[in-house]
LOLUM-215924 format. One record per atom (N, C-alpha, C, O): x, y, z. Coordinates in steps of 0.02 Angstrom, whole numbers, plus 50000, padded with zeros to 5 digits. Layout:
<rs>
XYZ ...
</rs>
This chain:
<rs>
484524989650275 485174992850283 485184996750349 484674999850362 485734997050397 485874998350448 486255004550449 486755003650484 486245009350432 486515014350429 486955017950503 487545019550512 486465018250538 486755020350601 487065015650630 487515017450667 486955008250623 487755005450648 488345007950603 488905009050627 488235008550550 488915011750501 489015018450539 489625019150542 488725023450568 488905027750594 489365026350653 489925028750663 488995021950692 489415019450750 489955016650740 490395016750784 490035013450678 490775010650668 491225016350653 491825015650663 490955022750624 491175026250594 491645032950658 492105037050653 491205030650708 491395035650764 491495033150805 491305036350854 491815027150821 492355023950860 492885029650878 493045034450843 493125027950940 493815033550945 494345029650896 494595032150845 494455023750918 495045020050862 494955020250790 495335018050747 494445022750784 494075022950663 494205027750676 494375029750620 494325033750724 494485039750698 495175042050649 495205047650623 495635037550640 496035040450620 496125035250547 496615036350511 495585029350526 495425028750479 494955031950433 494855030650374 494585038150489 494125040950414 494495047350411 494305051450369 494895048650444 495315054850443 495895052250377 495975056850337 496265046850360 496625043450309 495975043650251 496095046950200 495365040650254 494995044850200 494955049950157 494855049450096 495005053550181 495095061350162 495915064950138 496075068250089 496385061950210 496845064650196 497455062050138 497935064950111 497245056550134 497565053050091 497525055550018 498015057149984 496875055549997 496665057649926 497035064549922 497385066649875 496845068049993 497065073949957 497825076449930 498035078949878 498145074049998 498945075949987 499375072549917 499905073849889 498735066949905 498765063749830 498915068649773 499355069349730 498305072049793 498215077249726 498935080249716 499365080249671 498835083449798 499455090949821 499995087449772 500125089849717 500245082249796 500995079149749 500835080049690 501105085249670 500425076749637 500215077049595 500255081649558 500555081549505 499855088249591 499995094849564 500465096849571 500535100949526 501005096849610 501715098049603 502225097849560 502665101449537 501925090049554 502275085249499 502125087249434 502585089149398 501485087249411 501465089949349 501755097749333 501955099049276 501745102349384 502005109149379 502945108049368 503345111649337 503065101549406 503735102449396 503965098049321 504545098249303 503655095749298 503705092749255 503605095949167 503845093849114 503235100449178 502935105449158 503615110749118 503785110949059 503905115249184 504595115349224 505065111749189 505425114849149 505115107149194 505765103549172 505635102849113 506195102849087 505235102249071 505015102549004 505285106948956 505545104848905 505205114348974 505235121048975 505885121848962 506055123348905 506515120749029 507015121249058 507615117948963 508075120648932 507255111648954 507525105348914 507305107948847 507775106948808 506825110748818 506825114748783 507255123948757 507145126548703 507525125848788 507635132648819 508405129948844 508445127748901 508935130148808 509395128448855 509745136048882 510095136648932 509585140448846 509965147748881 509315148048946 509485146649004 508615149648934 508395150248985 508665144549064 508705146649122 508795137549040 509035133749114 509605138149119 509505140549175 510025140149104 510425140949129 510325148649189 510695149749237 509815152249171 509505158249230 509025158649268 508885162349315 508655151849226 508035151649269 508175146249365 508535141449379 507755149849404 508135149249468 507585139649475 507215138049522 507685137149439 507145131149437 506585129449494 506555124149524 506275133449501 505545132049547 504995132649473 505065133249412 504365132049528 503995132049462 503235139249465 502715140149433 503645143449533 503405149449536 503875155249513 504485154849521 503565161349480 503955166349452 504345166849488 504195165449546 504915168749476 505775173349501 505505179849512 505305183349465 505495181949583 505635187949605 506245193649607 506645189549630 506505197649603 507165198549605 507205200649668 507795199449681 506945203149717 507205202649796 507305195249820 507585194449874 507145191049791 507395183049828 508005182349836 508385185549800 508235178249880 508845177749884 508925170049863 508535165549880 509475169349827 509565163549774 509755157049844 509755151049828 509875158849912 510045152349956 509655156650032 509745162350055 509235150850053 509195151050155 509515149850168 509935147050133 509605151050239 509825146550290 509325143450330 508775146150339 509495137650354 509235132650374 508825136350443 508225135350446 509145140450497 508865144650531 508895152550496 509325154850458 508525154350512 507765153050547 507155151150507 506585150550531 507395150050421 506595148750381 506425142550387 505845141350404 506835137650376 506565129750392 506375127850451 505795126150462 506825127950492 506605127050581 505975129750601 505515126550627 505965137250583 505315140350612 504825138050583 504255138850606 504935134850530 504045130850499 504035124250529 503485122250549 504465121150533 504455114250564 504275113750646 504015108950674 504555121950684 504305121950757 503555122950740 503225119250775 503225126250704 502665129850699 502225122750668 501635123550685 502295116650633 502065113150629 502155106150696 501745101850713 502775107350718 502525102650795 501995106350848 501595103550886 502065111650841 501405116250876 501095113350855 501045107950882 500715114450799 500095112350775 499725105650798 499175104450824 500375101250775 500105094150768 500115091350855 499785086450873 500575095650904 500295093850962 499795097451003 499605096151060 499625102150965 498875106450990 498375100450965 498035097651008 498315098450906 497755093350884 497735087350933 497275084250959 498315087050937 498555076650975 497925079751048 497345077751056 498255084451088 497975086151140 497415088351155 497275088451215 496835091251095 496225091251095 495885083651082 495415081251113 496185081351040 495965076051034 495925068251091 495525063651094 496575069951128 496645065851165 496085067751248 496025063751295 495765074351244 495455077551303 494905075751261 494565072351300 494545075751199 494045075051209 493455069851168 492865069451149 494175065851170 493755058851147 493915052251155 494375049951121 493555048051204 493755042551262 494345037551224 494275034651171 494815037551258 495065029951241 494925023351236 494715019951283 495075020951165 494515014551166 494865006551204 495115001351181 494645010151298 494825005151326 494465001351362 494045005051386 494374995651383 493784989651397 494044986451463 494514988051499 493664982351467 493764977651529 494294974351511 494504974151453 494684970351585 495184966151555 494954960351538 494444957851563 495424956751481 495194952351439 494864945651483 495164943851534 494254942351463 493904935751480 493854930351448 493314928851423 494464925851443 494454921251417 493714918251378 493594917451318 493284917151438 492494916251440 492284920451393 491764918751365 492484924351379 491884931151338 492404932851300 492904934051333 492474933551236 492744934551160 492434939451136 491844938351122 492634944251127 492344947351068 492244946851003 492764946250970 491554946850964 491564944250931 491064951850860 490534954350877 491234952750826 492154953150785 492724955950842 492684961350871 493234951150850 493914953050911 494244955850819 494284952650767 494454964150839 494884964950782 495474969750816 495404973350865 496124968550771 496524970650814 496684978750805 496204981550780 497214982950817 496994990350820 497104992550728 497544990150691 496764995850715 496814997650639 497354997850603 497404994950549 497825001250632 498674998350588 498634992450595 498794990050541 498484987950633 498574981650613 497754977650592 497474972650614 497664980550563 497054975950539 497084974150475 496714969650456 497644977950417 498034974650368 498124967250374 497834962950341 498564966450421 498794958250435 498344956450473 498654952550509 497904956450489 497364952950513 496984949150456 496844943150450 496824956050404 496474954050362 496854947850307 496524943350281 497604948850297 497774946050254 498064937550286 498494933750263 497624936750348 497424928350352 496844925250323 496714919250329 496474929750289 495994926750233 496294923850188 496084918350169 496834926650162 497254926050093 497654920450080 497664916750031 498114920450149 498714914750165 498764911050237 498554912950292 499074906150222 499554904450293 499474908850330 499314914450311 499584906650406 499574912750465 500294915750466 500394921550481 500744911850449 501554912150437 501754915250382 502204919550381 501344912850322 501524917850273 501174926750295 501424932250286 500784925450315 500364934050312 500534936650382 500414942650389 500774933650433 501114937450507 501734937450485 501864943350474 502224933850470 502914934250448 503284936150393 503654941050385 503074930350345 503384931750269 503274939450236 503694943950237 502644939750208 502324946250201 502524951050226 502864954750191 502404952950295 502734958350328 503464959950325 503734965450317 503724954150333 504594954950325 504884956150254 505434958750244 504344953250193 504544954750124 504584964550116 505044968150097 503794966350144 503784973850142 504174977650167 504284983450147 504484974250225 504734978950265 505624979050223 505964984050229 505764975850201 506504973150159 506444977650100 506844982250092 505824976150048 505734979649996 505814985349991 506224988049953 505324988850041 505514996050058 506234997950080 506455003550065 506564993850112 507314996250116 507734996050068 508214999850058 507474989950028 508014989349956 507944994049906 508404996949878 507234994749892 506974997549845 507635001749821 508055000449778 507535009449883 508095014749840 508665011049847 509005014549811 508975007349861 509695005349837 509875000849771 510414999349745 509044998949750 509234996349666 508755000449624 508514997849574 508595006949642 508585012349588 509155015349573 509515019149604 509195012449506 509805018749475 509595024349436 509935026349388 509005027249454 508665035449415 508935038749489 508845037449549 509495045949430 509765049549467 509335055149492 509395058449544 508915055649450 508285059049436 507605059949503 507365055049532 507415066349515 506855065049560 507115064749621 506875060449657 507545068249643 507865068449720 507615076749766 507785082549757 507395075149790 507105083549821 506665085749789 506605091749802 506195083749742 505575086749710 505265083149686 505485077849664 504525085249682 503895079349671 504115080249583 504335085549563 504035075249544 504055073449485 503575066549474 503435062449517 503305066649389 502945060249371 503315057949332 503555052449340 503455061649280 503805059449216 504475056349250 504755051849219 504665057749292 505525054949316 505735049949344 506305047849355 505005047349361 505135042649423 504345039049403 503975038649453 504155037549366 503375034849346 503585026549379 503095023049394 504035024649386 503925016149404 504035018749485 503545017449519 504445021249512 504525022449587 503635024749619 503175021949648 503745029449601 502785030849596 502395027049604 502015026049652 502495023349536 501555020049517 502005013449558 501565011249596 502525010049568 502475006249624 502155006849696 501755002749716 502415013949743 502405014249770 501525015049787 501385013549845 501065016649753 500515018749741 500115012749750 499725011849798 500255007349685 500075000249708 500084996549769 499604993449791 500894997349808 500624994749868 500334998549925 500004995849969 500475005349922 500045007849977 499105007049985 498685005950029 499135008449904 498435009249904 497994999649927 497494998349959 498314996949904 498384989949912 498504988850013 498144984550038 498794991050042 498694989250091 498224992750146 498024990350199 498114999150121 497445005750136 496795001950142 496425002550191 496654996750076 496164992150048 495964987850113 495444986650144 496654986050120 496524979750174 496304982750238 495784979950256 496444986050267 496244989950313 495604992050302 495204990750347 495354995650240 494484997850257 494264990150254 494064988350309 494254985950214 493874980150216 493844977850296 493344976150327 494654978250323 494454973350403 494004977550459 493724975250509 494014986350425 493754990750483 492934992050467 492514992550512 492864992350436 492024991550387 491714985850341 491164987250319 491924980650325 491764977150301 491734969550312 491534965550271 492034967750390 492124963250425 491834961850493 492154963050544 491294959550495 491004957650567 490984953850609 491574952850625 490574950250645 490504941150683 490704936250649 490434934950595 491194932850670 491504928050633 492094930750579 492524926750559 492074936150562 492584939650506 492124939250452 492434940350400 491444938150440 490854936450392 490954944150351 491024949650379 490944943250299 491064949750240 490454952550256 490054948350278 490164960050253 489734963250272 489684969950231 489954974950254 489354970250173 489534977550160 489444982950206 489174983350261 489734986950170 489384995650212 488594997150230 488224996650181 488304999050291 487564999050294 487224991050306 486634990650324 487624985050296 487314977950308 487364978950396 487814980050437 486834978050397 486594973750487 487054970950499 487264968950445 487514968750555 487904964250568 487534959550620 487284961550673 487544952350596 487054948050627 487474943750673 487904940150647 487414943750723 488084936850755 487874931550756 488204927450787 487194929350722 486814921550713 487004922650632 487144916950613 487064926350583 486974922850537 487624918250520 488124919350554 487654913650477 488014908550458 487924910050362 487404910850331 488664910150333 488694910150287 488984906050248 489584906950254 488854900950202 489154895150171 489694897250121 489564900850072 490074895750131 490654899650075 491104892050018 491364887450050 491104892049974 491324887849957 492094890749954 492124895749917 492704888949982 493364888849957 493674883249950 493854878849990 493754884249877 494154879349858 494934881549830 495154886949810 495234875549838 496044875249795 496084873449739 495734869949703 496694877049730 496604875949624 496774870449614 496634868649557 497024866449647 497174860849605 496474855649607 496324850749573 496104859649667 495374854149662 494924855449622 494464851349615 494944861649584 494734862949530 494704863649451 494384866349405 495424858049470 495574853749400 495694847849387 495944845349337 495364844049469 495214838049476 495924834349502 495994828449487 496444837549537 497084835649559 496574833749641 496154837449665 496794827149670 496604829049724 497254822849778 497154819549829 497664823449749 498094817349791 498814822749784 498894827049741 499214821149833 499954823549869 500504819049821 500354813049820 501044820649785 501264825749767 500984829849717 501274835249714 500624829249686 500294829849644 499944836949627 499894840549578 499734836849693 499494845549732 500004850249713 499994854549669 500504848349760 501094851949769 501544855549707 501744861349706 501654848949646 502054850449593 501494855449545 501684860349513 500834853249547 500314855449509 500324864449511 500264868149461 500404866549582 500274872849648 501174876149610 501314881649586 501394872749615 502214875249611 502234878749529 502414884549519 502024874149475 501964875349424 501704883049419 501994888149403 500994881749439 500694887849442 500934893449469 500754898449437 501324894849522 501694899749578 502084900449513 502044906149490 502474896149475 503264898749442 502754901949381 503004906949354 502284900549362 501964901749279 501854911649318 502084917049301 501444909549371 501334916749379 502014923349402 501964929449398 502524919949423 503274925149428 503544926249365 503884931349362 503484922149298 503674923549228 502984929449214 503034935649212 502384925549207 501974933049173 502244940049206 502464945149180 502114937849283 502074946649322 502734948849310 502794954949305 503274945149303 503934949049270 504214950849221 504674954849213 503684945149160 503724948949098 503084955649097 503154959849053 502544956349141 502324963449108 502804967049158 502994971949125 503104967349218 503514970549260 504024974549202 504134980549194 504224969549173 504964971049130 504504975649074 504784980649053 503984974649056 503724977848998 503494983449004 503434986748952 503314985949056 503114993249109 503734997849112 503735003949118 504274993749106 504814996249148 505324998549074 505885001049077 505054997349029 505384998648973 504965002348907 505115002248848 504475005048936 503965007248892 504215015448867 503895018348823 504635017648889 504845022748861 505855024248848 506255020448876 506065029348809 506525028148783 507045031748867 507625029748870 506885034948907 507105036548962 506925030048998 507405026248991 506515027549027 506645020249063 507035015549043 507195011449085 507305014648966 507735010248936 508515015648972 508975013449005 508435020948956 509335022649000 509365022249055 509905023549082 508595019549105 508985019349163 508905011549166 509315008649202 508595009049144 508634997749125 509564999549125 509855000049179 509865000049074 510435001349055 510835004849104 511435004649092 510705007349145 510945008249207 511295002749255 511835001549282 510574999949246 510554993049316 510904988149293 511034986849234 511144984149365 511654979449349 511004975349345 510414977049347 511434967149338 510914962649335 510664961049406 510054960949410 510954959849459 510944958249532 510274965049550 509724962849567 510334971349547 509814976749560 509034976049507 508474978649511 509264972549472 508494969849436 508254965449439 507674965349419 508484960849459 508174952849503 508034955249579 507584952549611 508384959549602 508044960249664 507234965149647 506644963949659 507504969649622 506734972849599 506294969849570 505704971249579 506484965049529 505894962049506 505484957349558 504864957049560 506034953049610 506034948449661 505294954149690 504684953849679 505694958249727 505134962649755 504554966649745 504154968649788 504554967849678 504044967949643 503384964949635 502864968149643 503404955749613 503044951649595 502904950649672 502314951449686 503424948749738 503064946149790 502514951949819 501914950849823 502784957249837 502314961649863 501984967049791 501424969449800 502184967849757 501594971049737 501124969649682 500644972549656 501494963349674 500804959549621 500374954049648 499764953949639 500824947749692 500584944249738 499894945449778 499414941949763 499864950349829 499584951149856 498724954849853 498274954349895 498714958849781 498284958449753 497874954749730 497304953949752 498164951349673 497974945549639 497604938949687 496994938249685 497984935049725 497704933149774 497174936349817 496874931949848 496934942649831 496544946149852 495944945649797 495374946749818 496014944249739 495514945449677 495234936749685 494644934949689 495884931849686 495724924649671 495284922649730 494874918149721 495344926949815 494894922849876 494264926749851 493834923149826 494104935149856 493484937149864 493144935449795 492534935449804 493334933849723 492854933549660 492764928149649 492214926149630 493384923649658 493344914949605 493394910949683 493584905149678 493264912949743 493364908449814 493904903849814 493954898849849 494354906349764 494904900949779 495354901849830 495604907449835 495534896849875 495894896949934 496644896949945 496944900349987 496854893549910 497514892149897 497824888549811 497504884949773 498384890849805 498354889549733 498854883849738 498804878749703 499364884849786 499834879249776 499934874849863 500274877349908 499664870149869 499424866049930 500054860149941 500254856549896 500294859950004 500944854750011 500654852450088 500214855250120 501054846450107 500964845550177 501174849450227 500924849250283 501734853950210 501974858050253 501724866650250 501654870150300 501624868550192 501254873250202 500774875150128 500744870650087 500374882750112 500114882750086 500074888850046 500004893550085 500084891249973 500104896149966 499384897149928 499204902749910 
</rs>
């Protein structure tokens, strides 16, 4: 085990702001978390107690009586928000004085780097050309996330959970949102620590060898049920793609209805705002996992194989 190359990967100027997402991530995790449960807590209280909602000033720290029941926007908000661009450009500027930019010779056709990886925000989609198509995982993928996230709040109909951290109010907005971040966080440590010469899988502390050669068997599902001729592939691959959008949308639908408040806001939604959520759902946040489980455990490569492309 190679430890001090893991250090060196670790103290890259460009990994710096992946082991800094290490840390900061989990934590501000919690911070919400604990919020959430305090406000929830809070709202509990409030729903029990209907004379108390009606005086209690709803935070989830005691009522002072010198508070004043409204700010203004100047000077208490502004002055924390100037006082945090201070901050965060005092850091940018130590940081930028005293630790090199990770910049190189210009590029040599002749000479490759080898692992060539691209800058850490993008080493997500780097990584997820293990998974798919170069078209599906540079294009499709990216353009699904980037859509999802825009649709998302316009086919939530929970009025609920606007200006304050909550769990109980918003548990599918959440634990969605949770799935794919943490899900694409994943992809990123794997391409920044766990990927070497050749893109060869490498745990944490493994030597990175640029002679070794690793035999990988990937196979396609349909060659592993003895399909091996065109159309045959294709309808076989298709089957499978549609079998798997019924399961992931029947447990989708079954998540989504597990309590007697998620059924009033189901009952909310039109039908058009729940086919799109579900649409977006199964592609990015069940998809992309799952396939992540089928290349690195069972080496399967592709599930549904056509002449034109491949999923």
């Amino acid at each position: 085990m190679d430890w001090h190359q893991l250090l060196e990967i670790t103290t890259l100027p460009d990994n710096i702001p992946i082991v800094a997402m290490l840390f900061l991530i989990p934590f501000f995790t919690w911070m919400g978390f604990k919020q959430a449960r305090a406000n929830d807590k809070l709202i509990a209280e409030l729903e029990a107690d209907p004379k108390l909602a009606k005086t209690h000033h709803r935070k989830t720290w005691p009522w002072q009586p010198n508070w004043a029941r409204e700010l203004h926007v100047w000077p208490y908000l502004l002055r924390i928000e100037f006082l945090a661009t201070l901050i965060v450009t005092i850091i940018l500027y130590v940081w930028s004085i005293t630790l090199n930019a990770p910049l190189e010779e210009p590029a040599n056709p002749n000479l490759t780097m080898n692992p060539s990886k691209a800058p850490w925000y993008f080493l997500g989609l780097q990584e997820m050309l293990v998974y798919f198509d170069p078209w599906i995982a540079g294009v499709i993928m990216p353009t699904l996330m980037l859509i999802g996230l825009m649709v998302f709040p316009y086919v939530d109909s929970n009025p609920l959970g606007s200006g304050y951290y909550t769990w109980k109010q918003r548990k599918i907005a959440v634990g969605a949102f949770l799935v794919g971040f943490a899900t694409w966080v994943a992809l990123i440590i794997i391409g920044t620590f766990m990927r070497g010469p050749g893109w060869v899988w490498f745990w944490p502390g493994q030597t990175w060898d640029h002679n070794t050669v690793i035999y990988e068997v990937n196979r396609d599902l349909p060659d592993i049920v003895g399909i091996t001729s065109q159309p045959l592939k294709g309808i076989f691959g298709a089957l499978v793609v549609g079998l798997f959008f019924v399961i992931a949308g029947f447990i989708t639908h079954k998540i989504i209805m597990r309590t007697e408040f998620d059924k009033k806001i189901f009952e909310r939604t039109t039908l058009l705002q729940y086919l799109i959520f579900q649409f977006f759902a199964i592609t990015v946040l069940w998809a992309l996992p799952v396939k992540l489980v089928l290349r690195l455990l069972f080496r399967i490569k592709y599930v549904m194989v056509t002449p034109w492309f491949n999923v």
